[in-house]
Backbone of each chain as ProteinMPNN parsed JSONL, in Angstrom:
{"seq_chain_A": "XXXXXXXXXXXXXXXXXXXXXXXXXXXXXXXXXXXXXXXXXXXXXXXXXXXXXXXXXXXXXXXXXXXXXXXXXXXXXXXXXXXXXXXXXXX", "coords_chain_A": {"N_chain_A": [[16.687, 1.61, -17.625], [14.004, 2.077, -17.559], [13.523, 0.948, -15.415], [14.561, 2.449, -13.767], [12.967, 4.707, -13.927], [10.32, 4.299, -12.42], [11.57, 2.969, -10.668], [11.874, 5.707, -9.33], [9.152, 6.837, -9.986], [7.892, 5.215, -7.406], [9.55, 5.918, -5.434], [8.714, 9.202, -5.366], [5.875, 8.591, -5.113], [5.724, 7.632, -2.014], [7.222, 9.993, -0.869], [5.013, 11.431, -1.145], [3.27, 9.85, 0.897], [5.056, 10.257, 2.768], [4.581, 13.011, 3.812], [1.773, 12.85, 4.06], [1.693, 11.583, 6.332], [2.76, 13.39, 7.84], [1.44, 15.966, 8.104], [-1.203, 14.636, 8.06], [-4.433, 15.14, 9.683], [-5.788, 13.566, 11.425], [-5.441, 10.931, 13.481], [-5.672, 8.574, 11.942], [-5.191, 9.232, 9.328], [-2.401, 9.111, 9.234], [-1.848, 6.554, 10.36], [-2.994, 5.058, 7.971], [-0.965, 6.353, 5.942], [1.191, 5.179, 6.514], [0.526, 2.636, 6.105], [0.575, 3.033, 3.597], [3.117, 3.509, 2.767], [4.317, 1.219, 3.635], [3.945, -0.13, 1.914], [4.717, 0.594, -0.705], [7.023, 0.454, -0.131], [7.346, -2.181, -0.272], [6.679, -2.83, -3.545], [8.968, -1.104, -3.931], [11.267, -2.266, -3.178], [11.379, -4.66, -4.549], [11.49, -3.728, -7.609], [13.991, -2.65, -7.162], [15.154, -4.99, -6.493], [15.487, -5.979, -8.798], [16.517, -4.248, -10.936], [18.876, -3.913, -9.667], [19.7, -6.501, -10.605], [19.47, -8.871, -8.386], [17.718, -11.587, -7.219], [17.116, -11.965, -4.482], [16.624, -10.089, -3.207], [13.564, -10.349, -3.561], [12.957, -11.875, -1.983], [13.077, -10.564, 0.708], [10.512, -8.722, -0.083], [8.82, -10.107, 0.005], [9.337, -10.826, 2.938], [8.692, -8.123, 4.145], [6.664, -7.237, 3.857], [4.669, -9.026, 4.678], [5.372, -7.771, 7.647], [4.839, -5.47, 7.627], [1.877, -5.909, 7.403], [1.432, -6.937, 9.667], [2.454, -5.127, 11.126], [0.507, -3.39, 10.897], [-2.164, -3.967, 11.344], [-1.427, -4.52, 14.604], [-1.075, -2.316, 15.248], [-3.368, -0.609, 14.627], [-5.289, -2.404, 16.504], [-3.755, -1.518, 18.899], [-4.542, 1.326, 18.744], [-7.349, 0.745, 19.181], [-8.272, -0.61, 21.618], [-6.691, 0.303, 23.295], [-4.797, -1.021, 24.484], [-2.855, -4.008, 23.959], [-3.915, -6.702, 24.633], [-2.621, -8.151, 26.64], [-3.383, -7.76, 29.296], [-5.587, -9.129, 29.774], [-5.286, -11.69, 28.971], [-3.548, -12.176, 31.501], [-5.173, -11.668, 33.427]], "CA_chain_A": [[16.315, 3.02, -17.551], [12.371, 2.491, -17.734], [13.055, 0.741, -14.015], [14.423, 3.696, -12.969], [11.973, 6.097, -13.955], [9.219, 3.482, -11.925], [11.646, 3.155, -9.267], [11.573, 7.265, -8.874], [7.8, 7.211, -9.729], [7.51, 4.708, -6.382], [9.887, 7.201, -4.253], [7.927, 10.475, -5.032], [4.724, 7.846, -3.944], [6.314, 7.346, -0.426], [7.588, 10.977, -0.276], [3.656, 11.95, -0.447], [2.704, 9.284, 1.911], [5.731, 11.266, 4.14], [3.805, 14.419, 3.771], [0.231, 13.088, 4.166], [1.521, 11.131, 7.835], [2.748, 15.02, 8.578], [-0.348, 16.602, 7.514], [-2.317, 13.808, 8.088], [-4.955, 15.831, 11.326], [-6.599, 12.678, 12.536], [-4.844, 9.867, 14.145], [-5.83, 7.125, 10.865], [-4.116, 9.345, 8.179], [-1.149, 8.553, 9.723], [-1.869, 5.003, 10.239], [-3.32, 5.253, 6.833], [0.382, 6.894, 5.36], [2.248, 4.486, 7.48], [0.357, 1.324, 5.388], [0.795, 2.885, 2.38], [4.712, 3.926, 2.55], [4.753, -0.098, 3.452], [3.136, -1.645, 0.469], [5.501, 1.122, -1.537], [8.668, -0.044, 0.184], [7.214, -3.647, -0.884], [7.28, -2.701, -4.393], [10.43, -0.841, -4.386], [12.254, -3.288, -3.313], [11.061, -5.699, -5.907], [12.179, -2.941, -8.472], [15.383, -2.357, -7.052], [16.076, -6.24, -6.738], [15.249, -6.775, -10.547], [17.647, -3.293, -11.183], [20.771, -4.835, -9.033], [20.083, -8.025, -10.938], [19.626, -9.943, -7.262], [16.595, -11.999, -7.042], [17.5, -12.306, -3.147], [15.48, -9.226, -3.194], [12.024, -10.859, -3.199], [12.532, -12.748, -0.329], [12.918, -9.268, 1.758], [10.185, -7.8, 0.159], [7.835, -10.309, 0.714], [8.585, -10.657, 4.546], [8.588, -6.712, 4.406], [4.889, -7.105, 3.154], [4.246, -9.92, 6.228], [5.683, -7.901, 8.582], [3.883, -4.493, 7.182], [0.308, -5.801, 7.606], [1.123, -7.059, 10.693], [2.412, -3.961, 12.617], [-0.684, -2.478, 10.664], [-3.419, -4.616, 12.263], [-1.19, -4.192, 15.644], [-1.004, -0.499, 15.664], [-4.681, -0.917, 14.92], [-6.009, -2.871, 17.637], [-3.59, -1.003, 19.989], [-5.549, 2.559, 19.162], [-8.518, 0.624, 18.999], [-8.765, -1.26, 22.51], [-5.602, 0.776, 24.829], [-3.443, -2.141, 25.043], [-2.679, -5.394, 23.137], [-4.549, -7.729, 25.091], [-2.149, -8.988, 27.488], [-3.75, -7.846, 30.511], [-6.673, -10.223, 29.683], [-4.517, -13.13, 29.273], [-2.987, -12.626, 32.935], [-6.229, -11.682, 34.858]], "C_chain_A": [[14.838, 3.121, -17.193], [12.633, 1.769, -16.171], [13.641, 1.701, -13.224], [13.343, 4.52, -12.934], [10.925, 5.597, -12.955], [9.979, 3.249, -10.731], [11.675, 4.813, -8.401], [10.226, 7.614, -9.078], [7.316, 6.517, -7.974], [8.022, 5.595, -4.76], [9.045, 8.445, -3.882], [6.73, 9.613, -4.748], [4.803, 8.027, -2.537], [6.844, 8.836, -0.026], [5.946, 11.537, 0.077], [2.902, 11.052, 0.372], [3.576, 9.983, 3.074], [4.907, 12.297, 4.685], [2.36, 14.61, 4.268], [0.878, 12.524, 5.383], [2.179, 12.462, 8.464], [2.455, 15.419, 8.704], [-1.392, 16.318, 8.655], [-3.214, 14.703, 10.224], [-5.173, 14.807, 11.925], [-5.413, 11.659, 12.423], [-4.812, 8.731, 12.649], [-5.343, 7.858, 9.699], [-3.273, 8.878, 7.74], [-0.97, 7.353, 9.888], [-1.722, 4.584, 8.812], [-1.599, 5.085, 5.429], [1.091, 5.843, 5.892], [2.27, 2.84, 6.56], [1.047, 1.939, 3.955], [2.244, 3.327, 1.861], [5.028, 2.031, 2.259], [4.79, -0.775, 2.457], [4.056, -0.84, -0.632], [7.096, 0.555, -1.6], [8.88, -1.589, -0.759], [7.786, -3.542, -2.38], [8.866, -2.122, -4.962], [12.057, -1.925, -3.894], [12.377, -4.437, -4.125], [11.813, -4.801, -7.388], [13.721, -2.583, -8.611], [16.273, -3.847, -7.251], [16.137, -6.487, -8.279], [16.276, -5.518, -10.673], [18.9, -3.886, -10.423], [20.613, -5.966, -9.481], [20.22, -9.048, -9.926], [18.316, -10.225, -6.867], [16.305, -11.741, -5.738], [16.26, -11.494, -2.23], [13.899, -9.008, -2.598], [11.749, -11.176, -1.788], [12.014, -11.165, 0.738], [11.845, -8.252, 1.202], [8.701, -8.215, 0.188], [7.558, -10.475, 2.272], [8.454, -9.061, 4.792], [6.93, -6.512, 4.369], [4.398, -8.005, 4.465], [4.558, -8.75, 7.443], [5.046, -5.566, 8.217], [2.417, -4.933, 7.395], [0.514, -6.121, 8.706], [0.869, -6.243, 11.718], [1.008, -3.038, 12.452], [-1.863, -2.683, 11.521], [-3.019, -4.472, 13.801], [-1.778, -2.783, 16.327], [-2.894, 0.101, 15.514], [-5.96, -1.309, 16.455], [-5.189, -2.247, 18.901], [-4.375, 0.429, 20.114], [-6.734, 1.958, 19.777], [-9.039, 0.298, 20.922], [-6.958, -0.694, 23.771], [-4.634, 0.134, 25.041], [-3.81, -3.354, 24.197], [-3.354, -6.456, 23.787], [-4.022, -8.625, 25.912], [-2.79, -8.785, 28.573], [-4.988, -8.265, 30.801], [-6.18, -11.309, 29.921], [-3.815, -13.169, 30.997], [-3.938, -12.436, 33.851], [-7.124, -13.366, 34.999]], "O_chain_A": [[14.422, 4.113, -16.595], [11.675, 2.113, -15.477], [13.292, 1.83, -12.05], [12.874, 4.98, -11.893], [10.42, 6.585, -12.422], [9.342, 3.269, -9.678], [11.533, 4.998, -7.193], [9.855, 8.627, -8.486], [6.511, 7.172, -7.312], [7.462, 5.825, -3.688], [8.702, 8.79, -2.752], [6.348, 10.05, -3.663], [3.891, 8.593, -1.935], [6.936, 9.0, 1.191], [5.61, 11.96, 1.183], [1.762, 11.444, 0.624], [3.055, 10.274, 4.151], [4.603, 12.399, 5.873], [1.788, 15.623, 4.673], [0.5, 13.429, 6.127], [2.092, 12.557, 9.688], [2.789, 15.934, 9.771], [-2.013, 16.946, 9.512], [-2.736, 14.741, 11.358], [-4.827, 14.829, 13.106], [-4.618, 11.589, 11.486], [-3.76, 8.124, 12.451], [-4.977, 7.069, 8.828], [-3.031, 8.386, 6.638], [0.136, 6.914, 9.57], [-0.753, 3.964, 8.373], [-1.299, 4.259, 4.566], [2.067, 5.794, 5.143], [3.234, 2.108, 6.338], [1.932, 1.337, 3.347], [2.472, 3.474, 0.661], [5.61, 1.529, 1.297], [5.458, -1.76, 2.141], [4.263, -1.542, -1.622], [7.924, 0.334, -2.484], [9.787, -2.022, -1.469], [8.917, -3.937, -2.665], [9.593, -2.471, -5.892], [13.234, -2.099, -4.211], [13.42, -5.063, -4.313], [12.638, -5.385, -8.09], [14.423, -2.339, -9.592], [17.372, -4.028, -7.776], [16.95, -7.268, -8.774], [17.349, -6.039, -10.368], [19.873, -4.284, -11.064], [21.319, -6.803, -8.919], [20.887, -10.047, -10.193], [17.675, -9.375, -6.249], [15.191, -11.241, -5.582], [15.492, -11.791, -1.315], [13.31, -8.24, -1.837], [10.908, -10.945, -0.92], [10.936, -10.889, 1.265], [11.892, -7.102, 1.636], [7.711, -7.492, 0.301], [6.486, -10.396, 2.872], [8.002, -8.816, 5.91], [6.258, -5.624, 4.895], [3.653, -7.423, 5.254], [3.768, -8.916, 8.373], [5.127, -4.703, 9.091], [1.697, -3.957, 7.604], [-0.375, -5.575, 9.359], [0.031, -6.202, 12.618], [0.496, -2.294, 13.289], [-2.424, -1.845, 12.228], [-3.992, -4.299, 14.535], [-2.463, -2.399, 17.275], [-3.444, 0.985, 16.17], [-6.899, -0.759, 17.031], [-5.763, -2.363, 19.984], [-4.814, 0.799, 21.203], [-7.202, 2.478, 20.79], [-9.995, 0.891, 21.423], [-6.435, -1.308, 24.701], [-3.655, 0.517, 25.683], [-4.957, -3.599, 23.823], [-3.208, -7.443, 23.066], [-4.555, -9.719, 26.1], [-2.905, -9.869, 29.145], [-5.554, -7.941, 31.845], [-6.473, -11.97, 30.918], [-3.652, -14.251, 31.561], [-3.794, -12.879, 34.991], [-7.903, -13.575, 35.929]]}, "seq_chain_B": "XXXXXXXXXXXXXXXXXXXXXXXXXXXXXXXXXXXXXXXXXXXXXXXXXXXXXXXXXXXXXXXXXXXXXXXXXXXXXXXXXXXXXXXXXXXXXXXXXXXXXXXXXXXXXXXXX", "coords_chain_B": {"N_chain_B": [[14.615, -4.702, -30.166], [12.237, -6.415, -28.717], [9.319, -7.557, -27.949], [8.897, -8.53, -25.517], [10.399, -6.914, -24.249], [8.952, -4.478, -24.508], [6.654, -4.438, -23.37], [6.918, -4.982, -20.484], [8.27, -3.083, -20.065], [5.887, -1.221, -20.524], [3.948, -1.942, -18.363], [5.567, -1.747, -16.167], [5.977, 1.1, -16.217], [3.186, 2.128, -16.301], [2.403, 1.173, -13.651], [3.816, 2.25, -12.271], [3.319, 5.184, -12.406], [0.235, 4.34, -11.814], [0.42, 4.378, -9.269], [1.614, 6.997, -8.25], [-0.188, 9.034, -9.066], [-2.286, 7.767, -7.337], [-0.718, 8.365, -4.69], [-0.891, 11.012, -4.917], [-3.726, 11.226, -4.685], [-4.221, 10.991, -2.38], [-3.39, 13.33, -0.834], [-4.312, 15.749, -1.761], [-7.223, 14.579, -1.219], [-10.492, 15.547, 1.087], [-11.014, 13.982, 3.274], [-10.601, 11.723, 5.308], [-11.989, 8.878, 4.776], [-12.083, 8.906, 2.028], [-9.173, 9.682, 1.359], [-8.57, 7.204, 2.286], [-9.567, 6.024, 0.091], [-8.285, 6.568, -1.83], [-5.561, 5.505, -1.442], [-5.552, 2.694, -0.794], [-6.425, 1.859, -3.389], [-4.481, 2.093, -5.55], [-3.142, 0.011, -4.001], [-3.823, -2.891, -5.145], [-4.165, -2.795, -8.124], [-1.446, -1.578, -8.846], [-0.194, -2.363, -7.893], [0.09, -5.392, -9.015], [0.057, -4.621, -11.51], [3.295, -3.301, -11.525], [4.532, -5.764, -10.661], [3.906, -8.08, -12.63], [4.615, -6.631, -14.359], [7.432, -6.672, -13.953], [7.872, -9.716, -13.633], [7.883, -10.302, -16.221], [10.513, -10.405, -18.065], [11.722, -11.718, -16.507], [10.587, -14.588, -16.984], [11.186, -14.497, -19.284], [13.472, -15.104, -19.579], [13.494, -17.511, -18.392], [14.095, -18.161, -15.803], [12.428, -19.408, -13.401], [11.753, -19.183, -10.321], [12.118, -16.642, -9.81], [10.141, -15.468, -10.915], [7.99, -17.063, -9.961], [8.253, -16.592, -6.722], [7.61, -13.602, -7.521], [5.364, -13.823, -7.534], [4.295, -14.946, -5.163], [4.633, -12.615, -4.226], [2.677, -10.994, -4.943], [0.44, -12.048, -4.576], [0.313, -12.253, -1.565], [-0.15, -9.392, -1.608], [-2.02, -8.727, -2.506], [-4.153, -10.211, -0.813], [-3.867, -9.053, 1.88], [-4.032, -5.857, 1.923], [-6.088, -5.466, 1.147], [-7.418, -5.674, 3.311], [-6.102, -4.763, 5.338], [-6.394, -1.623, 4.867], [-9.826, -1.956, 5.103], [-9.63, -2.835, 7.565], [-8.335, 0.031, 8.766], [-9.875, 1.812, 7.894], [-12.372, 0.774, 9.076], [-11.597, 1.024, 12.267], [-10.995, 4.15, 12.173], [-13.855, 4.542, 11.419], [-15.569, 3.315, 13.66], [-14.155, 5.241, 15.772], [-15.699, 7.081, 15.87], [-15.509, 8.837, 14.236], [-16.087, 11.408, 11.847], [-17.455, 11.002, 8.697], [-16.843, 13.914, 6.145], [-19.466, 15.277, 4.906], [-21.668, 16.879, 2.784], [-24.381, 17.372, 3.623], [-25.859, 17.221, 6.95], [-24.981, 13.852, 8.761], [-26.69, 13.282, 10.874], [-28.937, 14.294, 10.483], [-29.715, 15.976, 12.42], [-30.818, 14.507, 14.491], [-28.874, 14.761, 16.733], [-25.946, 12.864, 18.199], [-25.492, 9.502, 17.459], [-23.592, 8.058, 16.7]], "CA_chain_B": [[13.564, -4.435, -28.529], [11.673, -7.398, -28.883], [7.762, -7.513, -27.559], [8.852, -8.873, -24.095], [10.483, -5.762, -23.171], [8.273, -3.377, -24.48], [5.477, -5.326, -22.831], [7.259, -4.704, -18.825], [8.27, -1.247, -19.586], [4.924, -0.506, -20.361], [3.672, -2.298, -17.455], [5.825, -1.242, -14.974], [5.81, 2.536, -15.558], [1.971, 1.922, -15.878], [1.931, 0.632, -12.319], [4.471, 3.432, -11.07], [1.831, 5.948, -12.731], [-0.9, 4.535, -10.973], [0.814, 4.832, -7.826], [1.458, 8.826, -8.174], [-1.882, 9.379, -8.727], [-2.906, 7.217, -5.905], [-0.868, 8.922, -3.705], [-1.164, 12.294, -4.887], [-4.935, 11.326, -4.193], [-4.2, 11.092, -0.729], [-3.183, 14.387, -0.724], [-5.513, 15.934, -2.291], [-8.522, 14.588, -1.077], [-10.149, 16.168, 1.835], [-11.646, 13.362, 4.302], [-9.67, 10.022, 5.683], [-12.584, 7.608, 4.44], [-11.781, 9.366, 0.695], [-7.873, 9.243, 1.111], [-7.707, 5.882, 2.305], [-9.988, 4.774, -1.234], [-7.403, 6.751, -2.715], [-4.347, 4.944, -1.055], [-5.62, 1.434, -1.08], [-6.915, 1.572, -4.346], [-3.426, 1.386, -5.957], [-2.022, -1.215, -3.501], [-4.056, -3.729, -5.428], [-3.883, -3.135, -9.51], [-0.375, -0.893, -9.184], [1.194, -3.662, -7.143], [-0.02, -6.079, -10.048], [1.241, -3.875, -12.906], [4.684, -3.417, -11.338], [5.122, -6.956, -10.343], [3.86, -8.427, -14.025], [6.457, -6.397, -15.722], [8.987, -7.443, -13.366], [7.811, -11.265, -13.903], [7.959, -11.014, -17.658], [11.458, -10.535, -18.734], [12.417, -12.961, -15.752], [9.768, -15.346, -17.42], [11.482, -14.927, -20.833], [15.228, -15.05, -19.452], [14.158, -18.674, -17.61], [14.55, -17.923, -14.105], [10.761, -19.46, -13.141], [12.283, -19.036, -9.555], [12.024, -15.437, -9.393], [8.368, -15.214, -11.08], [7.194, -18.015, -8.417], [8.693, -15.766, -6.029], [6.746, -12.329, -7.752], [3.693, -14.105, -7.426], [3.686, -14.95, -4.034], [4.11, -11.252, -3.201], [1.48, -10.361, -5.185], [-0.67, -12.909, -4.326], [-0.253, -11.867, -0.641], [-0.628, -7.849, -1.2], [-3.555, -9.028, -3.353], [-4.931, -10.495, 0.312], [-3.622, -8.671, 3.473], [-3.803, -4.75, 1.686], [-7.269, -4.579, 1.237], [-7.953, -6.183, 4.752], [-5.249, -3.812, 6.213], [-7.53, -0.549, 4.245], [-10.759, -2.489, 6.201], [-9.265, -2.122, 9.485], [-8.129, 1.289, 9.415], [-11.418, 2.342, 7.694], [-13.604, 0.509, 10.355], [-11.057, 2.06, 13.227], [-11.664, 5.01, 12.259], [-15.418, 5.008, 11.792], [-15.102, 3.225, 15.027], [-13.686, 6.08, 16.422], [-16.673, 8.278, 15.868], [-14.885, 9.664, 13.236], [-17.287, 11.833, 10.831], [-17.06, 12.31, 7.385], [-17.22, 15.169, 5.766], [-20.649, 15.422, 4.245], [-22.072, 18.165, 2.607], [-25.093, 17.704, 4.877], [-25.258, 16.438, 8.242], [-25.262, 12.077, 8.674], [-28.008, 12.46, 11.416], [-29.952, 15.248, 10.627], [-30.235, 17.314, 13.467], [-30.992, 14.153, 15.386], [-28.472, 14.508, 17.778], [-24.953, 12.227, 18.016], [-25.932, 8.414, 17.819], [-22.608, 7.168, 16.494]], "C_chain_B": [[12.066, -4.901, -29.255], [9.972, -6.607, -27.524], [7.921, -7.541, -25.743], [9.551, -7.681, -23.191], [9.929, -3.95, -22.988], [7.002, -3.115, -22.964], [5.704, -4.737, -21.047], [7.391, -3.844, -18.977], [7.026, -1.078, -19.5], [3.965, -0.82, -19.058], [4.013, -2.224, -16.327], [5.939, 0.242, -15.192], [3.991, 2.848, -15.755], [1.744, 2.061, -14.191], [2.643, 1.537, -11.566], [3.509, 4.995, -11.425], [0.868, 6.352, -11.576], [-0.66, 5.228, -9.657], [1.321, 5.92, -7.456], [0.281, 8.843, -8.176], [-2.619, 9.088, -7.746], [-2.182, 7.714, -5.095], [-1.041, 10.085, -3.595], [-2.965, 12.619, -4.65], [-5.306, 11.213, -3.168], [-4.108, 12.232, 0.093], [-3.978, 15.345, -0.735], [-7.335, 16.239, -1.734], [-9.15, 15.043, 0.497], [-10.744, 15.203, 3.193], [-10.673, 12.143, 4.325], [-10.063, 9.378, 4.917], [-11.841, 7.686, 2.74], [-10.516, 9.421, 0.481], [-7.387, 7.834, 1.22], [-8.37, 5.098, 0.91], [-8.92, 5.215, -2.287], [-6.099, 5.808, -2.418], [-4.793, 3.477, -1.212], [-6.396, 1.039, -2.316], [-6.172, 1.353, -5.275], [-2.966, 0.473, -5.403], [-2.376, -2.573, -4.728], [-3.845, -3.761, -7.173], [-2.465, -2.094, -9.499], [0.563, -2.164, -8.998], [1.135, -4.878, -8.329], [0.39, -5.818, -11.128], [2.412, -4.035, -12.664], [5.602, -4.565, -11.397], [4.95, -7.805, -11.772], [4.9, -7.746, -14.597], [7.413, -6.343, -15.283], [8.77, -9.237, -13.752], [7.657, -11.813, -15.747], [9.407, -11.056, -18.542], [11.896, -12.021, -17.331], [11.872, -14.496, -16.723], [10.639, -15.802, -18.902], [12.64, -15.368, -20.251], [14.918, -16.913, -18.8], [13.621, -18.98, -16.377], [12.932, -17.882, -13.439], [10.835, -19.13, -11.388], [11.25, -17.704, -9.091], [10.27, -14.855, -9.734], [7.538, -15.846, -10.206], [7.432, -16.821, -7.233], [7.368, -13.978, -5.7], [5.483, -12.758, -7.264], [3.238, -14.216, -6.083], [3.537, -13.907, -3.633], [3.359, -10.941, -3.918], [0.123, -10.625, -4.689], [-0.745, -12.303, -2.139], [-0.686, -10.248, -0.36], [-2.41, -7.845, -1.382], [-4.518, -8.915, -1.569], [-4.968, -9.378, 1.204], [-4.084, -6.784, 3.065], [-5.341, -4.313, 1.671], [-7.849, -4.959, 2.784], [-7.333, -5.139, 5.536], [-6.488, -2.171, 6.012], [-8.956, -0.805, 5.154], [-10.586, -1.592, 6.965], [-8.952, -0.709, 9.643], [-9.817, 2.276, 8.612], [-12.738, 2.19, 9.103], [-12.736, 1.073, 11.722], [-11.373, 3.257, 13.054], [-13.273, 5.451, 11.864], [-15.479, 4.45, 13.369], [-15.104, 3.895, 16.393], [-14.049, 7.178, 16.069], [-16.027, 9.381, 14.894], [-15.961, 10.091, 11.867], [-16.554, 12.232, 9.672], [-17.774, 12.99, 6.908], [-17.794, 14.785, 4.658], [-21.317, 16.566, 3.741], [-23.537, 18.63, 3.255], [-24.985, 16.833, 5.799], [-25.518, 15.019, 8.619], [-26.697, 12.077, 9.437], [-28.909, 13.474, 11.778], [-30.528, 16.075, 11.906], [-30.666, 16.246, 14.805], [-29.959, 13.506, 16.932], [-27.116, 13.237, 17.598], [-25.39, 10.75, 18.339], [-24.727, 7.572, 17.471], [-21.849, 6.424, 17.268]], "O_chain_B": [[11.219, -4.3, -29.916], [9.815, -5.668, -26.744], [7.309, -6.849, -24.929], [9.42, -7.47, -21.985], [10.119, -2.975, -22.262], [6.695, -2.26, -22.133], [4.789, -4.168, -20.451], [6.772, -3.127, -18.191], [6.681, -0.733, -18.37], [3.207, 0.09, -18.723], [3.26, -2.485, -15.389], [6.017, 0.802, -14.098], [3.587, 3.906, -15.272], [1.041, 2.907, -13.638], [2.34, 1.75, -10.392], [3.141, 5.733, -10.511], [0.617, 7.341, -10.888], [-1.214, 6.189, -9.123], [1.57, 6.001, -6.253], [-0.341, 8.635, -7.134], [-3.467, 9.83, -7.249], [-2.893, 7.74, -4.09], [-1.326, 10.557, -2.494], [-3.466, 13.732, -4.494], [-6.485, 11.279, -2.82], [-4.498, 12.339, 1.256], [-4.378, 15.826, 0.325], [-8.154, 17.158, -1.747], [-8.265, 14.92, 1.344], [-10.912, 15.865, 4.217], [-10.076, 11.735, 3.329], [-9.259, 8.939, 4.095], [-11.194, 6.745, 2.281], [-10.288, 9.218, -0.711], [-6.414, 7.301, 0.687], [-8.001, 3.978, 0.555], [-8.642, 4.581, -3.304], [-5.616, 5.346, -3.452], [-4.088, 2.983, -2.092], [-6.995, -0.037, -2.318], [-6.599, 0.557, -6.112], [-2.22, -0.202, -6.113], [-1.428, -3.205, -5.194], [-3.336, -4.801, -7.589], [-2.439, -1.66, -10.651], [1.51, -2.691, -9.583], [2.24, -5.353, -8.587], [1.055, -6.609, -11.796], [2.977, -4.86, -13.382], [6.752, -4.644, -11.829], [6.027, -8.292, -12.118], [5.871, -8.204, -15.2], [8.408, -6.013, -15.928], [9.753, -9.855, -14.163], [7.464, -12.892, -16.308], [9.436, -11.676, -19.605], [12.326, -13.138, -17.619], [12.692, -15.343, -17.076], [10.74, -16.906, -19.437], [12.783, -16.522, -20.657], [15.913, -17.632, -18.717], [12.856, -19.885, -16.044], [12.322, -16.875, -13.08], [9.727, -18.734, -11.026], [10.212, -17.651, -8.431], [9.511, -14.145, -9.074], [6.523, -15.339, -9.729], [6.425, -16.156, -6.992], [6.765, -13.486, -4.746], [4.681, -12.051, -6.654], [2.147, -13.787, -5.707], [2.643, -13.687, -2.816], [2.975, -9.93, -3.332], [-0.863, -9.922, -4.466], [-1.818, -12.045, -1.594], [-1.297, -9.832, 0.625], [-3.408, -7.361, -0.847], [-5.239, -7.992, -1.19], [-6.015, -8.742, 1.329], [-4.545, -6.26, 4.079], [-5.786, -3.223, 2.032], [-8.809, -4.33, 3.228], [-8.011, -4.604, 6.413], [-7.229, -1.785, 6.916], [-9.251, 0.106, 5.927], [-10.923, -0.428, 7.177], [-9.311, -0.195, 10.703], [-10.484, 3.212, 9.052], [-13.504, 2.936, 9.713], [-13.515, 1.76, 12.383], [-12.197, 3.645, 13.882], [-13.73, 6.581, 12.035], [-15.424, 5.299, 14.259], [-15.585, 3.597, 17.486], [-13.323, 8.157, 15.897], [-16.154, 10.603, 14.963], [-16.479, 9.284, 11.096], [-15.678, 13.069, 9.451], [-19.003, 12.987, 6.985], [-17.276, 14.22, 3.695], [-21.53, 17.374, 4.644], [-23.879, 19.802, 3.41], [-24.268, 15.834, 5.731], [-26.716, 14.968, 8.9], [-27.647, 11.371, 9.098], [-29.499, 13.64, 12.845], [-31.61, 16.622, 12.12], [-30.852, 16.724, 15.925], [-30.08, 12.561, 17.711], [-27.384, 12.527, 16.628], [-25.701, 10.598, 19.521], [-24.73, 6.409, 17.875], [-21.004, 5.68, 16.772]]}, "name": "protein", "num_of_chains": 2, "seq": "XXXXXXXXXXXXXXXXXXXXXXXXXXXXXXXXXXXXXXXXXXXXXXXXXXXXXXXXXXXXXXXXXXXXXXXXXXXXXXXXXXXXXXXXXXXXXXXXXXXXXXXXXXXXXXXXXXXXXXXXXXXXXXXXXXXXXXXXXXXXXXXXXXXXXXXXXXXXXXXXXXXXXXXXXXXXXXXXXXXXXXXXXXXXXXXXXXXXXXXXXXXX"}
């Protein structure tokens, strides 16, 4: 019961990270909302695997966490510099 | 209701706590630089609350597996979350992005950012 209430405190988290990347005026809110829904998902899936009693869980919510900072630093350096950097590597 | 499961309740609705407040401080607050100290300021002790009182009944039940497991994701939010917070902080200063100051960063001298 107490990992429910903590897995519905982590949902209404992620519903106001919904709200602030809707909101959000400038371009890095939204980036901003976008990290922090990730690192929520991270935990809730750790919460939910220990509530279904399936360790299996972890595994998916640490590559969820690998694969959350990555698109972060992507989606990053693609505002930052226009393009990912391939059309360096082929000139 | 032994110590070990008082111990995670209180530690994981601790850490689901924090993490209302941290995001309702996202909400809230009225500049990026000041929402994102609100948003990445739980990733790092919420994500540690939650995950400790998930790794202490596993801990008692045995199953060292699943606490090896907790740790590594903590151990990497620990790393990559405040580096991720960084980057979109320095992107958007970066990106001539001003915050809101109650007076002006360069005094009247004109845009140097």
């Amino acid at each position: 019961m107490i990992y429910g209430v903590a897995a519905l405190g982590l949902l209404v988290a992620m519903l106001f990270a919904i709200i602030r990347a809707l909101l959000g005026p400038t371009l890095m809110d939204r980036v901003m909302a976008a990290n922090m829904f990730g690192t929520k998902t991270v935990l809730l899936l750790a919460v939910m695997g220990y509530l279904a009693g399936r360790p299996e869980f972890l595994d998916l919510a640490l590559v969820y966490a690998l694969m959350n900072f990555i698109s972060i630093i992507a989606v990053l350096k693609y505002f930052r510099y226009r393009d990912l950097g391939q059309s360096r590597v082929r000139s | 209701m032994d110590w070990h499961v008082i111990a995670s309740g209180v530690l994981v609705i601790s850490g689901a706590f924090l993490t209302v407040v941290g995001a309702y401080g996202t909400l809230r607050l009225p500049d990026v630089y000041t929402r994102l100290h609100a948003a990445s300021i739980t990733d790092t002790l919420a994500t540690f609350l939650v995950l400790a009182g998930l790794a202490i009944p596993s801990l008692v039940a045995g199953e060292w597996l699943i606490a090896v497991k907790l740790l590594l994701v903590l151990i990497f939010l620990w790393f990559t979350s405040p580096i991720a917070s960084y980057s979109i902080g320095h992107a958007a200063f970066f990106a001539a992005q001003k915050p809101k100051l109650d007076h002006d960063l360069t005094d009247g001298e004109g845009d140097k950012a």
